[in-house]
C-alpha positions, 0 to 999 in steps of 0.5 A: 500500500502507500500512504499519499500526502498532499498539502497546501501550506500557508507562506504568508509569515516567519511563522508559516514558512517555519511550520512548512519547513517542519512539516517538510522535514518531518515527511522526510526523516519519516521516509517520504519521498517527494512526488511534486513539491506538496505530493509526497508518498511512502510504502506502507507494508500492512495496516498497523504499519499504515495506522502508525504513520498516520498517526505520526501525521495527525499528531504533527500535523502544521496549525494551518492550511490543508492537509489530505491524505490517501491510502492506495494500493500498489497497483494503483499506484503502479498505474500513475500515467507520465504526461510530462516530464518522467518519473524520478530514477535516482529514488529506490522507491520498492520494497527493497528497501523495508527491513524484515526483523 
């Protein structure tokens, strides 16, 4: 499955680029990857897997602006058509990259 985040934060204070610039950086020590600038996704193996990060977010997610989330399946995901540009190479972006205990 993956976990899809999208957002559109304020930039109007210090105060909003610091919250975006949190949220931002959150995302990605979270293992988020950046599809678009405010379109960032992660592979989630299971549901508890999926319940967890999703609570990572509510409990930081920004004080204003918008914020939505989507949960997809990989065949889903795997079904993203390119119209422009091509998709990005340098991420390993399967489950290679999970750890198994």
């Amino acid at each position: 499955m993956r976990l899809m985040v999208f957002f559109d934060l304020p930039m109007q204070t210090d105060k909003d680029r610091r919250e975006y610039t949190r949220f931002h950086k959150f995302l990605l020590k979270n293992g988020f990857i950046m599809m678009q600038k405010s379109v960032y996704t992660k592979l989630v193996i299971n549901n508890v897997t999926s319940a967890a990060v999703r609570q990572r977010i509510y409990d930081n997610l920004p004080s204003d602006g918008l914020v939505e989330l989507l949960e997809i399946t990989e065949k889903q995901f795997s079904k993203i058509e390119y119209l422009v540009g091509e998709e990005q190479q340098l991420v390993i972006d399967t489950t290679d990259r999970l750890v198994e205990l």
